[in-house]
matplotlib code that plots the C-alpha trace (Angstrom):
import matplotlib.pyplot as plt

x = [4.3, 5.7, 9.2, 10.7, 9.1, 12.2, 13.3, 10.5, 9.9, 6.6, 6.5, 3.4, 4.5, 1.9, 4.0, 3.2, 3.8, 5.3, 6.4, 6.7, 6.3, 6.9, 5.9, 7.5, 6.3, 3.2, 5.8, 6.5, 10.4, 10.7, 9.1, 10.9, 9.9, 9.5, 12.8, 15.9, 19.4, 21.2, 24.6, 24.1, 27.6, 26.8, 23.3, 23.5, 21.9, 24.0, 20.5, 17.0, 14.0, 15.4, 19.2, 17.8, 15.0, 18.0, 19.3, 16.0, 16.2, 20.3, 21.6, 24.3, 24.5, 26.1, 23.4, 19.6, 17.1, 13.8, 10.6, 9.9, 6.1, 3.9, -0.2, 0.3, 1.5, 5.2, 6.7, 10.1, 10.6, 13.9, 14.2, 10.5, 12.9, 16.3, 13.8, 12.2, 15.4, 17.1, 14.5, 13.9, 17.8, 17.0, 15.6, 18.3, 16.9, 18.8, 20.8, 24.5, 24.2, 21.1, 18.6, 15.0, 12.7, 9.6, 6.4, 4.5, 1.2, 1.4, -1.3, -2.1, -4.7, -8.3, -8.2, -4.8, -4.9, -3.6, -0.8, -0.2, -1.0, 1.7, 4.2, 3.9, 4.1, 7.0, 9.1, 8.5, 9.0, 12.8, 13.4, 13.3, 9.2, 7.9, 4.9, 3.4, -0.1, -1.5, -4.9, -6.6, -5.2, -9.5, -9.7, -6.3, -7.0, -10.7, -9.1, -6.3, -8.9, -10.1, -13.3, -15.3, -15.0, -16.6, -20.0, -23.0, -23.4, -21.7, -18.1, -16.8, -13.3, -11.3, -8.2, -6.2, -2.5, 0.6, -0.5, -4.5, -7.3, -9.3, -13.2, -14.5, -18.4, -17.4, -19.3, -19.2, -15.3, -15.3, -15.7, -19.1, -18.7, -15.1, -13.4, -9.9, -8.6, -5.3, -5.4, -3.9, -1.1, 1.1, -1.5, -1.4, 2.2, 2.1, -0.7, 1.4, 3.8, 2.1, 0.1, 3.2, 5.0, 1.7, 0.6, 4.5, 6.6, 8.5, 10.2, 9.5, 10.8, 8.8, 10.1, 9.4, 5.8, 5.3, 7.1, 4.1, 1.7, 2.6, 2.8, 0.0, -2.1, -5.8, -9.0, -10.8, -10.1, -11.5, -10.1, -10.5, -6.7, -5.0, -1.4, 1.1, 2.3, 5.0, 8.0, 9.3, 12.9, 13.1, 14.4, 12.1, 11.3, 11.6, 15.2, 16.4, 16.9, 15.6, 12.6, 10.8, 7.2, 5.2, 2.4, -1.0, -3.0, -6.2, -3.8, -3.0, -7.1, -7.8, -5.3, -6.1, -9.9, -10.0, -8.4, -10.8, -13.6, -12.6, -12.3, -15.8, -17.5, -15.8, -17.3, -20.4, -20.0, -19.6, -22.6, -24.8, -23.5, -24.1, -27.0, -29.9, -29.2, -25.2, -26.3, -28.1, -25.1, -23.0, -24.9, -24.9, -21.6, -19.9, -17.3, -13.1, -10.5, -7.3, -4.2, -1.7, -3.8, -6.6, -4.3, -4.7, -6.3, -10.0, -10.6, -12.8, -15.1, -15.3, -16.3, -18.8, -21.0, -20.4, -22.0, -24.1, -22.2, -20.2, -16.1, -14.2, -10.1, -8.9, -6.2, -3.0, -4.5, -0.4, 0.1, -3.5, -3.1, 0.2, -1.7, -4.4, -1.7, -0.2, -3.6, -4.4, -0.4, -1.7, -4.8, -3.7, -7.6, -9.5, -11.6, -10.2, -6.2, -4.8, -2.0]
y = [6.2, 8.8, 9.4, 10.7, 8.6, 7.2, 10.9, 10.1, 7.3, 6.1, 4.7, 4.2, 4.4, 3.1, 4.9, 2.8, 3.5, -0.2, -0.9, 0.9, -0.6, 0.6, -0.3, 0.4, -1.2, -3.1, -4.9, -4.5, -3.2, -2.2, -3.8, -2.9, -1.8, 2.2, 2.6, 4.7, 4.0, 7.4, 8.5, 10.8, 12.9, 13.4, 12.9, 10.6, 8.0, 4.5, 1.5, 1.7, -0.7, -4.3, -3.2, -0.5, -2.8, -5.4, -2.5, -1.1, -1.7, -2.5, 0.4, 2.1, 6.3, 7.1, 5.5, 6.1, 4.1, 6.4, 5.3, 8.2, 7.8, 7.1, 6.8, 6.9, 10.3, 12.1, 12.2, 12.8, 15.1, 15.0, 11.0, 10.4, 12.2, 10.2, 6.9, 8.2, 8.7, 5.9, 3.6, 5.2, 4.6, 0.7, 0.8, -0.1, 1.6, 4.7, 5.7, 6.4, 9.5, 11.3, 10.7, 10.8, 13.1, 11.1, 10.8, 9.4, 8.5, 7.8, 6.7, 8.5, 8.2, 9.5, 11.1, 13.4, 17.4, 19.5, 20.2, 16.4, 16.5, 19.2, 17.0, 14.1, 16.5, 17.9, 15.1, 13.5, 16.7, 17.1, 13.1, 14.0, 13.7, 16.1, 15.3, 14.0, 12.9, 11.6, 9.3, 8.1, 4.7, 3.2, 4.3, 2.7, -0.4, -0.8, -0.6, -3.1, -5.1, -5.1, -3.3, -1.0, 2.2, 4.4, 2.3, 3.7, 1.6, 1.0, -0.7, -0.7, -1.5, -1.8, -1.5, -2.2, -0.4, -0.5, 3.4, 3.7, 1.8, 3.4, 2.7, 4.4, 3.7, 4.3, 5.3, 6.7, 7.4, 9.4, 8.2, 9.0, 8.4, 7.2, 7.3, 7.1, 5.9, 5.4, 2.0, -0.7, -2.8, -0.7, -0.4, -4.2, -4.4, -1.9, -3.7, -7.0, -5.1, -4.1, -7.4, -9.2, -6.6, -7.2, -10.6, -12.1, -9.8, -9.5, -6.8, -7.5, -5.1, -4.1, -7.0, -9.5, -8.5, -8.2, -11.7, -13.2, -10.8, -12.7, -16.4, -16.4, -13.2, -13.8, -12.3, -15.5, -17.5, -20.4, -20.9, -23.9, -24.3, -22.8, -22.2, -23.6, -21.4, -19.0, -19.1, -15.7, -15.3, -11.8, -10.6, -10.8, -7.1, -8.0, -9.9, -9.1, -12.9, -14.5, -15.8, -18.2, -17.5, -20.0, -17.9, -18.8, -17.7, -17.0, -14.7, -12.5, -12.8, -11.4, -8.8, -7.4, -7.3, -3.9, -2.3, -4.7, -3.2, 0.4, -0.9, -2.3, 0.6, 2.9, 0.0, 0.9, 4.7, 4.6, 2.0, 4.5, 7.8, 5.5, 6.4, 3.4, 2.8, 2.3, 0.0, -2.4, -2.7, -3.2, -5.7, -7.9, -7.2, -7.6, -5.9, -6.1, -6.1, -4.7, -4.4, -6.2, -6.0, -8.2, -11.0, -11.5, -15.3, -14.7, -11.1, -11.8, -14.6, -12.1, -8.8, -10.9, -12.2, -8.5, -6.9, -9.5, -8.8, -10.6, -9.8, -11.2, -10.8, -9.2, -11.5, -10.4, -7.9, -6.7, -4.9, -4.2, -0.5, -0.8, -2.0, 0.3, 3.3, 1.3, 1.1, 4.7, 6.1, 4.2, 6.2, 9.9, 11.1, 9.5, 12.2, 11.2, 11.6, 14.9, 17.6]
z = [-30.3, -32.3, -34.1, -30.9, -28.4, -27.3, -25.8, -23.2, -20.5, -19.5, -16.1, -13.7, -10.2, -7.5, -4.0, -1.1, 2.5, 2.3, -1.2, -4.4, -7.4, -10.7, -14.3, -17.1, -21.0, -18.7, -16.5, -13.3, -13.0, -9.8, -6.6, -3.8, 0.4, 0.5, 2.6, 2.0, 4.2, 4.7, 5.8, 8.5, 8.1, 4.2, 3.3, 0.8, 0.4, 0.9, -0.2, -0.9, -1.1, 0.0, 1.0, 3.1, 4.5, 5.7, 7.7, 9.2, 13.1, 12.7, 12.0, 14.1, 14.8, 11.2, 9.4, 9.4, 7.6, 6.7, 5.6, 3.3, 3.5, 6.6, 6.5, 2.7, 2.3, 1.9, 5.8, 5.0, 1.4, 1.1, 1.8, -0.6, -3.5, -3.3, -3.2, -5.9, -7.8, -6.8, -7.5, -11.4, -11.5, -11.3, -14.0, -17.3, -20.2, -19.8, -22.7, -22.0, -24.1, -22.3, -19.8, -21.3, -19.8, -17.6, -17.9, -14.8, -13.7, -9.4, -7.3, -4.0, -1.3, -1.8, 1.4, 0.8, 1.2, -1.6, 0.8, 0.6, -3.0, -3.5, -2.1, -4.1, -7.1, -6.1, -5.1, -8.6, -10.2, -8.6, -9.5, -12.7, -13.2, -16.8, -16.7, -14.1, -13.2, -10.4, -9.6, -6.4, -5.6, -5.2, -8.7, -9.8, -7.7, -9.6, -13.3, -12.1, -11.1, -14.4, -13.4, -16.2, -14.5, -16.8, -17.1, -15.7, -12.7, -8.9, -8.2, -4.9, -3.9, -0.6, -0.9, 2.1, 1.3, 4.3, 5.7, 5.0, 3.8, 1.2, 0.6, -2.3, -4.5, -8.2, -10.6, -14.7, -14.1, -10.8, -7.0, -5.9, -2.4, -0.1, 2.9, 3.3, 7.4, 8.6, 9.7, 7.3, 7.3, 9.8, 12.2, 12.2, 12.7, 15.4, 17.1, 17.3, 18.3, 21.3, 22.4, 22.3, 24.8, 26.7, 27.1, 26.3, 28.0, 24.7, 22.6, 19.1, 16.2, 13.3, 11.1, 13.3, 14.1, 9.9, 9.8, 12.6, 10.5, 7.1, 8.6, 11.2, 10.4, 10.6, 10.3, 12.3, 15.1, 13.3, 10.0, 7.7, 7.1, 9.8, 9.6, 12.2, 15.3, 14.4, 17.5, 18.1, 19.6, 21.8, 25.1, 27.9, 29.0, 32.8, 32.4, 29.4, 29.4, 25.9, 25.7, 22.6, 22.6, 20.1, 18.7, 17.2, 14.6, 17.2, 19.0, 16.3, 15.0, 18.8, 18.5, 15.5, 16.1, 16.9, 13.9, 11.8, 13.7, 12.5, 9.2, 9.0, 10.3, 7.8, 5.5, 6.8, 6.8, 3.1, 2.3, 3.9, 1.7, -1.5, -3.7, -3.5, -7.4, -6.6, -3.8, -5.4, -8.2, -5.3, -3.8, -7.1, -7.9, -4.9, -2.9, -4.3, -1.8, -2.4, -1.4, 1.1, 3.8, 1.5, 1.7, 5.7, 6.1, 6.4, 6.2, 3.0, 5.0, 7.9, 5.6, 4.3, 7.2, 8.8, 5.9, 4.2, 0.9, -0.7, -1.5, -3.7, -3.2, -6.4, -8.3, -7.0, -4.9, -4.0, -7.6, -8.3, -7.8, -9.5, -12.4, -12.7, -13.0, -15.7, -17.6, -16.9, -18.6, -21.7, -21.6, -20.5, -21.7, -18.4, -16.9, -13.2, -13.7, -12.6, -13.7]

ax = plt.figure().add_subplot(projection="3d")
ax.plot(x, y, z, "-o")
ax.set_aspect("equal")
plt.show()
């Protein structure tokens, strides 16, 4: 740190399609849902992150909530800036007198164009962003795993974020071989979104299918400890009557089978790009999962006897990305970040 340090904040931002989280002196600040509330007639913004998310789906025709990003890149620019403001703003080590200039290191899918590239630049650049430098969230996600990404042999991580699920083989501080697919967490949502219009008759909003998705989400229809049936309260779509539905943890394993399909054949699509060499680290090593999405009950056991490796859940797979932006703003040298 030098004499004037304090003229310049440090913050490591990991910009999810569902939550952002940002560090700031290696602890997590700001963890909040990626949503802005906005004021139709003005275009300001009235609450972001958990404010905003209590108003998403309960809004009336002067306000309009806005998930800034969707499949993991910038939908919205205007919206992705005043989140990115707002949520910097949360953050109370501001001096009265002036507002230090930032410094930021963000995390963004390994599949974005330079068009989506550009964007992510430029919305942190307008929230007040110096210098800012960005790094593929499978590379983040392997150093907050605590994995030696610059050693001459194979890591590979899956990290399963709210908009995509990136697959990428790393090797001697670049990513040898990935895939990036948009299917993740929202795909989920939306897909118990739909079997519950279809085999219930009943319309569900988006938090109530990511409430069913956190209590009886499942990657099995047999688990070891299963959890008990979640009861959903809805209008029935035929009377408009409402309805309780109890709903198992088999159901939402059968729904979501097909999304998990995509997933493992991406899996699959990357193990056959990897060199032979890489492969066999891999196979000792094992495969990390990442992510939110790592956290759905049985996905690891499932992975596993599909692919005859094994993978291991990273410790708090939620902020590992989040992490590994924070390791790489200590260490501004690493061959993969980009100006």
């Amino acid at each position: 740190m030098g004499l004037f340090s304090f003229l310049t904040q440090e913050l490591a931002i990991d910009l999810g399609t569902a939550n952002t989280i940002i560090l700031y002196n290696d602890k997590i600040v700001v963890d909040q849902p990626s949503i802005v509330a906005i004021d139709q007639s003005t275009g300001k913004m009235i609450a972001i992150g958990d404010q905003a998310r209590a108003m998403h789906g309960k809004t009336h025709e002067n306000i309009k909530t806005i998930r800034p990003l969707s499949d993991g890149v910038i939908a919205d620019f205007n919206a992705a800036e005043l989140m990115i403001r707002g949520m910097i703003n949360m953050i109370n080590t501001k001096s009265p007198i002036f507002t230090p200039s930032l410094r930021m290191v963000i995390g963004i899918p390994s599949g974005s164009t330079e068009v989506e590239i550009r964007a992510v630049r430029d919305s942190s650049e307008h929230a007040g962003g110096r210098d800012v430098y960005l790094i593929y969230e499978p590379m983040a996600a392997a150093l907050g795993i605590g994995l030696d990404v610059l050693a001459p042999e194979g890591s590979m991580v899956v990290d399963i974020g709210g908009g995509t699920t990136e697959i990428a083989v790393i090797a001697l501080g670049g990513i040898v071989c990935n895939k990036s697919i948009r299917i993740a967490g929202d795909g989920f949502t939306a897909d118990i979104q739909a079997y519950m219009r279809q085999q219930h008759n009943v319309k569900i909003g988006e938090r109530t299918a990511e409430d069913i998705k956190i209590n009886v989400g499942s990657a099995l229809p047999d688990l070891d400890n299963p959890p008990s049936d979640f009861i959903v309260r809805g209008p029935n779509l035929m009377t408009a009557l409402p309805i309780e539905v109890p709903v198992s943890y088999q159901e939402i394993a059968y729904c979501l089978d097909k999304s998990l399909s995509k997933i493992e054949s991406a899996l699959f699509n990357v193990l056959e790009q990897t060199p032979p060499e890489l492969y066999a680290d891999i196979v000792k090593k094992g495969i990390y999962l990442a992510g939110g999405g790592a956290l759905l009950r049985g996905l690891d056991k499932r992975l596993t006897e599909k692919v005859n490796i094994p993978f291991r859940i990273a410790e708090d797979p939620l902020h590992a990305v989040a992490r590994g932006t924070g390791i790489a703003l200590k260490n501004l040298n690493f061959p993969f970040l980009m100006r």
